[in-house]
Backbone as CSV, one residue per row, in Angstrom:
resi,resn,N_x,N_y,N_z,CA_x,CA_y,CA_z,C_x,C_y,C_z
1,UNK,7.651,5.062,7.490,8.048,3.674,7.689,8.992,3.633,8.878
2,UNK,9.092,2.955,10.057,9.107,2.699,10.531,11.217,1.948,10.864
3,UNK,12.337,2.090,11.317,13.334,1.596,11.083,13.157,0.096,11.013
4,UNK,12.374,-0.560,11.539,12.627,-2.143,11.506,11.420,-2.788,10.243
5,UNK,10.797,-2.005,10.046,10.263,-2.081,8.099,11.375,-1.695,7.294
6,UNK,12.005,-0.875,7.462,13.313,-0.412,6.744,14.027,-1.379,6.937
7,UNK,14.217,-1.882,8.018,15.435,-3.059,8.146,14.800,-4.454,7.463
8,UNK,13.849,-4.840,7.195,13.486,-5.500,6.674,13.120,-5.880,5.405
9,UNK,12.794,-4.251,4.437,12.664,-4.106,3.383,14.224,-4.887,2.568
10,UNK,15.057,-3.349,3.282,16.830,-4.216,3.103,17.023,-5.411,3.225
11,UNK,16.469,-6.337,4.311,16.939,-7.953,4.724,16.564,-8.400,3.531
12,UNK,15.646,-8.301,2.667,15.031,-9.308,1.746,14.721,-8.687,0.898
13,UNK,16.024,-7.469,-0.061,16.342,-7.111,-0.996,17.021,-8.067,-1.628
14,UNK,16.930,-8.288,-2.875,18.009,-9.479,-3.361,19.544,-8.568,-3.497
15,UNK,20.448,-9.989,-3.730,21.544,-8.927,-4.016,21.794,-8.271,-5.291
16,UNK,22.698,-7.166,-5.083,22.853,-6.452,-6.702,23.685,-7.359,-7.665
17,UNK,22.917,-8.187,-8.315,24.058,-8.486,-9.362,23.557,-7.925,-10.635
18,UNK,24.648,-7.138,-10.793,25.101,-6.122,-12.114,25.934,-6.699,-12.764
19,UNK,26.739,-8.021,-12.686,27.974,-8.241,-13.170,26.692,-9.482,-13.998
20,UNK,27.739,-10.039,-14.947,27.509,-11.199,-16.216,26.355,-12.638,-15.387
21,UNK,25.030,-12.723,-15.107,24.634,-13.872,-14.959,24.959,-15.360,-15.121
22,UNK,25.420,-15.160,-16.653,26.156,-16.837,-16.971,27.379,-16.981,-16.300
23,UNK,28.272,-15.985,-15.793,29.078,-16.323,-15.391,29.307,-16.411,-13.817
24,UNK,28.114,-16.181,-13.364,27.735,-16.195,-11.861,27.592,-17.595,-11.856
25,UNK,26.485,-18.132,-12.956,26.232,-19.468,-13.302,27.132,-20.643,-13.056
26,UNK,28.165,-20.450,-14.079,28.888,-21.321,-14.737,30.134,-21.238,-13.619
27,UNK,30.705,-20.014,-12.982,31.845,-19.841,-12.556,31.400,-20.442,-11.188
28,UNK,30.200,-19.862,-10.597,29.827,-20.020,-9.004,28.664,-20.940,-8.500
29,UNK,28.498,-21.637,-9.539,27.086,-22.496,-9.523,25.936,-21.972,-9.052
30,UNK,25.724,-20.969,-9.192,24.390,-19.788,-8.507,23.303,-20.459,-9.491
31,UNK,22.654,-20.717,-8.791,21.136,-21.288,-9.212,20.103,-19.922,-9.982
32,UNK,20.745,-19.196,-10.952,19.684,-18.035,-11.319,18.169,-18.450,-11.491
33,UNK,17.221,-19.372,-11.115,15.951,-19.876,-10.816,15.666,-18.560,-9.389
34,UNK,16.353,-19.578,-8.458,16.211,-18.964,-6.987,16.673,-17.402,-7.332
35,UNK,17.727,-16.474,-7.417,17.911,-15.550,-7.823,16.835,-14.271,-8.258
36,UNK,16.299,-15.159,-9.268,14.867,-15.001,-10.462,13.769,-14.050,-9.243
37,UNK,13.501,-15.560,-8.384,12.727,-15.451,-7.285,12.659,-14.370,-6.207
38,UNK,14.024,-14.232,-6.269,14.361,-12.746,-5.215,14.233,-12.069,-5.445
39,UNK,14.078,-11.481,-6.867,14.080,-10.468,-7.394,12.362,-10.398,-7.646
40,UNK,11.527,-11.032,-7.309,10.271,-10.985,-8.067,9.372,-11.125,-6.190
41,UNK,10.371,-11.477,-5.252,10.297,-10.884,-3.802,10.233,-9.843,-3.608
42,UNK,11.690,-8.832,-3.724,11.653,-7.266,-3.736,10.835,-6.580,-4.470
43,UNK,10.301,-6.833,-5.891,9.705,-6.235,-6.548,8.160,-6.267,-5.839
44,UNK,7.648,-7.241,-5.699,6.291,-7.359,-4.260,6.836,-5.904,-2.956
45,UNK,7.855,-6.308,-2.643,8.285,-5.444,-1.585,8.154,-3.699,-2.038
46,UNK,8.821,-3.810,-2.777,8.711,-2.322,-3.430,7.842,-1.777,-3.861
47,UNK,6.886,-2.607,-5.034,5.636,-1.936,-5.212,4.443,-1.951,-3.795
48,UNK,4.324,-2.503,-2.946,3.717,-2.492,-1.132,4.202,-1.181,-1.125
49,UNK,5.764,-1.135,-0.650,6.163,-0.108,-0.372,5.922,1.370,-0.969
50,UNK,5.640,1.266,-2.283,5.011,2.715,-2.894,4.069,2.838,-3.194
51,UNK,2.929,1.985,-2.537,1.328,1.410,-2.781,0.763,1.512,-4.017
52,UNK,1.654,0.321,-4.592,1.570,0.376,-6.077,2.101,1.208,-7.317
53,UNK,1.900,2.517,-7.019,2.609,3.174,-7.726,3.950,3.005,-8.589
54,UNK,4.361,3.528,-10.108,5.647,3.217,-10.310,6.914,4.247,-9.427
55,UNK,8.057,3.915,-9.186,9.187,4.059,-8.852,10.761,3.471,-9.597
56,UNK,11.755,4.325,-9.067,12.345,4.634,-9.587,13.384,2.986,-8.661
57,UNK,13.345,2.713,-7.981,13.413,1.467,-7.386,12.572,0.132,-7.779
58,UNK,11.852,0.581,-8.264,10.926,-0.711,-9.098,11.748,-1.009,-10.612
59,UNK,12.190,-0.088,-10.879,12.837,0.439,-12.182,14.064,-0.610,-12.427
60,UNK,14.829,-0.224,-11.196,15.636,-1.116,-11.235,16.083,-2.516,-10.764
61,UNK,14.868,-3.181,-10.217,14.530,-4.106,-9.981,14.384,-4.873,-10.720
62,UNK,12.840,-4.105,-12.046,12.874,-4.804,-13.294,13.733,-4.367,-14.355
63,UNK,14.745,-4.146,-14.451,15.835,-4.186,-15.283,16.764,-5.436,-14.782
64,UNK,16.706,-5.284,-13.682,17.397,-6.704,-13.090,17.348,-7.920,-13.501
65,UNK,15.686,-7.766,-13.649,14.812,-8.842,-13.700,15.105,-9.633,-15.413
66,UNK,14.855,-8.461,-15.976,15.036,-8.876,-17.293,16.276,-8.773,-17.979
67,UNK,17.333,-8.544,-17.645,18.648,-8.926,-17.819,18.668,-10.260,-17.537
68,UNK,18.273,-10.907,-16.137,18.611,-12.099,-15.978,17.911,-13.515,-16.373
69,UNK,16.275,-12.664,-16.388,15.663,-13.770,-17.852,16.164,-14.085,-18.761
70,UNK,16.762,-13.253,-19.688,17.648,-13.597,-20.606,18.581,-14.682,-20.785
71,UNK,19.213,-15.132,-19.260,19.965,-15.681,-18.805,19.430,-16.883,-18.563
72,UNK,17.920,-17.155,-18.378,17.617,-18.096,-18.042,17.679,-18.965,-19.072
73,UNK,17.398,-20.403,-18.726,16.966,-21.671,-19.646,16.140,-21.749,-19.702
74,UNK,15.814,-22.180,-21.396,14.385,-21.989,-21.580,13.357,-22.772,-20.622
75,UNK,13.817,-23.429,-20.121,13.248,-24.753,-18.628,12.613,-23.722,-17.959
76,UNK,13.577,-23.341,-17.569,13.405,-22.172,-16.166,12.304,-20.965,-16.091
77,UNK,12.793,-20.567,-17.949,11.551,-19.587,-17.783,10.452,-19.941,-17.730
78,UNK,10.369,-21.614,-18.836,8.638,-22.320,-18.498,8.069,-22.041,-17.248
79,UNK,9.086,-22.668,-16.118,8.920,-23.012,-14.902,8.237,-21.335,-14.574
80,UNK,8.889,-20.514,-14.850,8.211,-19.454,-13.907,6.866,-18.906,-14.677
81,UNK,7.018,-19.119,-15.937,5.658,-18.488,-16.420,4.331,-19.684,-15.932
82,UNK,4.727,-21.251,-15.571,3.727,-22.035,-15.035,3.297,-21.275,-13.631
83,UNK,4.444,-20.948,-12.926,3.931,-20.356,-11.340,3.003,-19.478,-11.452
84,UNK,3.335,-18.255,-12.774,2.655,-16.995,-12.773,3.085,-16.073,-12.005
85,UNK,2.934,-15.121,-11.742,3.022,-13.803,-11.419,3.037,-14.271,-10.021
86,UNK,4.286,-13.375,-8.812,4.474,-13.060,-7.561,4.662,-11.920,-7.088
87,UNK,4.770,-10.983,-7.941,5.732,-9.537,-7.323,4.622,-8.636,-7.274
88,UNK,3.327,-8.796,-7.077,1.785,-8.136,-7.025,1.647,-8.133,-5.436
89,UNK,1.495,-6.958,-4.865,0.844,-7.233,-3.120,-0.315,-7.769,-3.522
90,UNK,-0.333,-8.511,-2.038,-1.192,-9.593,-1.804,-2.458,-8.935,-1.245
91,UNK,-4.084,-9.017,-1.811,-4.715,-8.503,-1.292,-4.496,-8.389,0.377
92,UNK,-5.436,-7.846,0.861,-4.964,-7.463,2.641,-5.724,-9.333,3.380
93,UNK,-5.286,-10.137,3.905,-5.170,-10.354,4.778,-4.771,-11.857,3.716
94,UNK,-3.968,-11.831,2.838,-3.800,-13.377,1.728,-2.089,-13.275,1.866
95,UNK,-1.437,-13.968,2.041,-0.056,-14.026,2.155,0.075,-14.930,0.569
96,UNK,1.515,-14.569,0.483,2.018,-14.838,-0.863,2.030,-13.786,-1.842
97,UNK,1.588,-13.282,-3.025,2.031,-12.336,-3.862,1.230,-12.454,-5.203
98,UNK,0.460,-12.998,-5.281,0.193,-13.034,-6.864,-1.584,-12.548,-6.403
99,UNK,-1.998,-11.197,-7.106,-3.280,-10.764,-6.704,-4.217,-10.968,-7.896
């Protein structure tokens, strides 16, 4: 890979939040919807990046992931199970994420 695939993988890593969701929520008005989304970005990114395969970076992506579902409202999760699935590479020449 290439440094400016590397730099890019990084650009549009979500950030690490390890700390309490509701209180990202409640304290900082963080929209965990959008959040949700980033994380289901990188996870597209990462599995591309190990051509599918599992990893140890996918790992913790979806631990991320599902810590902060938890967190969600039940609204929210509707909302994402209506979208369906994003974090799938996109067959080769289809932009977006859900294969």
């Amino acid at each position: 890979m290439s440094a400016s695939n590397e730099d890019k993988a990084i650009m549009h890593s979500p950030p690490d939040l390890t700390a309490n969701f509701r209180e990202m929520r409640d304290g900082f008005g963080l929209d965990l919807l959008l959040v949700y989304r980033e994380y289901e970005h990188a996870l597209r990114l990462v599995r591309e990046r190990h051509g599918g395969q599992e990893s140890e970076e996918e790992d913790r992506v979806l631990d991320a992931m599902d810590k902060l579902w938890h967190e969600l409202t039940l609204q929210e999760q509707e909302t994402l199970r209506a979208e369906g699935a994003r974090c799938w590479p996109a067959p080769d020449g289809l932009q977006g994420g859900a294969a």
